[in-house]
N, C-alpha and C positions, 0 to 999 in steps of 0.2 A: 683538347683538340682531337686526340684521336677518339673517343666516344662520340663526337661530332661525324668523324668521317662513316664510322660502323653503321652508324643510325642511318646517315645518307645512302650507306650502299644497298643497304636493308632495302630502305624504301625506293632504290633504283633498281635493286631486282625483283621486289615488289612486282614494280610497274610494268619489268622485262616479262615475267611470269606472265603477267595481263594480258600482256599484249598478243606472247606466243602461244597461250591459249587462243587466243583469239584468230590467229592465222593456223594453225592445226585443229580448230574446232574441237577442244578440249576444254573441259574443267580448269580451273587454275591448279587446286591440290592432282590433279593428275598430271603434272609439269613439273619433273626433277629437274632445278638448276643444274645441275652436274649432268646431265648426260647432253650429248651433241646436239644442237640445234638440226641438224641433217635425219639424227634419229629420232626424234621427235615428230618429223616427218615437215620442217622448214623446206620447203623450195629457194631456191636461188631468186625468182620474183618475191618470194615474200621478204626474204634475206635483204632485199636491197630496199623495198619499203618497208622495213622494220627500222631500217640504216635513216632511212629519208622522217621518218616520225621521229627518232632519237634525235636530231638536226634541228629537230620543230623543237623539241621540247624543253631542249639545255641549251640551244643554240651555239651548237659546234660543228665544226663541220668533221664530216664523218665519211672515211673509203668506204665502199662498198665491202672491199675487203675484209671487214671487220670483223664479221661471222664466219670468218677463215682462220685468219688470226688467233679469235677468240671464240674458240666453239661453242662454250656453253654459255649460259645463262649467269651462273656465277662469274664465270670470267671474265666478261661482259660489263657486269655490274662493278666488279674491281676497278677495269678501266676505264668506264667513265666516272667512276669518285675520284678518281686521281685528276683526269681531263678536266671534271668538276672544278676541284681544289684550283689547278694552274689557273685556270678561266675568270677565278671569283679573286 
C-alpha cells in the first residue's frame, strides 16, 4: 500500500510541476518542488486557478487557501495523496 501511495504523489507532483510551469512560463525541469509556489513567481490568480484545475482533476473540493497552507509543490502533492487516499 504504501508504494501505491509514493507512486501516486510522484505522479501528482508530476502533474503539479506541469501545470506551475505552465502558469510561470517555465520549463517543467526549471520547477523545484520545494521552493514556494510565490517564489517561483505564482500570483494569487493563478494560485486560485491552479486550486480550481485540482477540483477538476481529483474531484475534491479545494480552499483557495491551499497554496498558503501548502507552499510548495511538494507539499502540495503530499496533501492531495492523502485527500486522494480518504476520497477512494
Amino acid at each position: 500500500m504504501f508504494a501505491t501511495i509514493t507512486t501516486h504523489s510522484t505522479t501528482t507532483q508530476d502533474w503539479l510541476i506541469e501545470r506551475v510551469a505552465d502558469y510561470t512560463a517555465r520549463a517543467p525541469h526549471q520547477v523545484d518542488p520545494t521552493i514556494p509556489l510565490a517564489e517561483l513567481g505564482m500570483d494569487s490568480v493563478s494560485a486560485v486557478a491552479l486550486c480550481g484545475e485540482i477540483e477538476d482533476r481529483w474531484m475534491l473540493d479545494i480552499d483557495p487557501t491551499l497554496v498558503f497552507e501548502y507552499p510548495t509543490i511538494a507539499a502540495i502533492a503530499t496533501y492531495l495523496t492523502a485527500e486522494i487516499a480518504v476520497a477512494a
